[in-house]
C-alpha positions as CSV (number, residue, x, y, z in Angstrom):
1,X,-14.6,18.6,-18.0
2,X,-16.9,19.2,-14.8
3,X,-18.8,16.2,-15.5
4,X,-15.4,14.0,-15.6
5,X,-14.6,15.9,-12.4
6,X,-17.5,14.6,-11.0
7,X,-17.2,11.4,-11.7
8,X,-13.9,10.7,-10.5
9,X,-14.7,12.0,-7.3
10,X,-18.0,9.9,-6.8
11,X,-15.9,6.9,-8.0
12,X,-13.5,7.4,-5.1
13,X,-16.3,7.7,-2.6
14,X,-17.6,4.6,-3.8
15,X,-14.2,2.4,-4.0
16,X,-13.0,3.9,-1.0
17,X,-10.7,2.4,2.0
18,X,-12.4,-0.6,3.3
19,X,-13.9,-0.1,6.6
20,X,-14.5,-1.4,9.6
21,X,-17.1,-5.1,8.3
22,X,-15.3,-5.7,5.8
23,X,-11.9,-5.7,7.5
24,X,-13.8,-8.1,10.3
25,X,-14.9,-10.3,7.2
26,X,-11.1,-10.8,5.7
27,X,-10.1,-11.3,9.2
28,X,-12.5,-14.5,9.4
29,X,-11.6,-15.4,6.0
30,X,-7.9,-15.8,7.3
31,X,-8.8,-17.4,10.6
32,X,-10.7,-20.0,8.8
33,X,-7.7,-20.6,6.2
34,X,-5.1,-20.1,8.5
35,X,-6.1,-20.9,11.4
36,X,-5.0,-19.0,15.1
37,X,-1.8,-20.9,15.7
38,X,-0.6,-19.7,12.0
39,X,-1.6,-16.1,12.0
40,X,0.5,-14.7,14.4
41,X,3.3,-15.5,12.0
42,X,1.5,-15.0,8.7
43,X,1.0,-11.2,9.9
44,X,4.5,-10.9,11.1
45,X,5.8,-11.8,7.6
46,X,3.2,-9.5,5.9
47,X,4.7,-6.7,8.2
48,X,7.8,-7.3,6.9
49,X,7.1,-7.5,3.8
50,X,5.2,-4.4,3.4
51,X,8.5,-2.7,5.1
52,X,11.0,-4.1,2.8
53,X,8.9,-2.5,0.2
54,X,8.5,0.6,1.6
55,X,12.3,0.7,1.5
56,X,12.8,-0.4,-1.9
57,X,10.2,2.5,-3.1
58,X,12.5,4.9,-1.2
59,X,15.5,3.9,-2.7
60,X,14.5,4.3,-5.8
61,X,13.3,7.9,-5.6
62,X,16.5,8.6,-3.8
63,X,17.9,7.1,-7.3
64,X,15.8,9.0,-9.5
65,X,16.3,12.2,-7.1
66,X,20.6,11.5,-8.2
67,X,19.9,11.1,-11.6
68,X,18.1,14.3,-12.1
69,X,20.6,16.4,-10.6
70,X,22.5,18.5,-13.2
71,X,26.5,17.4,-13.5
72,X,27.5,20.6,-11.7
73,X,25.2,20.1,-8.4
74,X,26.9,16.5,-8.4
75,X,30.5,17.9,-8.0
């Protein structure tokens, strides 16, 4: 059991949040796709996007949050 502890933590570590070159490399990656003039926009959208589902994820635990409630903490 240690040794699966183990593991799983040295797989985080090494599949962790991107940092810093690689974030520089996907933003030259879109520049080249994209292009400056679209960008602006193409982030704008992904903004939005990322909000609407942010919203969606809290309504549904607001949801599941109702439906667990026993009948009498309803009333």
């Amino acid at each position: 059991m240690l040794m699966m502890s183990m593991f799983m933590e040295s797989a985080v570590l090494a599949f962790g949040f991107p940092g810093l070159p690689e974030l520089m490399i996907v933003l030259v990656i879109a520049l080249v796709l994209f292009g400056g003039a679209k960008l602006p926009s193409l982030m704008r959208n992904l903004g939005r996007s990322a909000n609407e589902f942010k919203r969606g994820m809290a309504e549904t635990v607001d949801e599941e949050e109702e439906e667990t409630k026993s009948p009498s903490e309803k009333a």
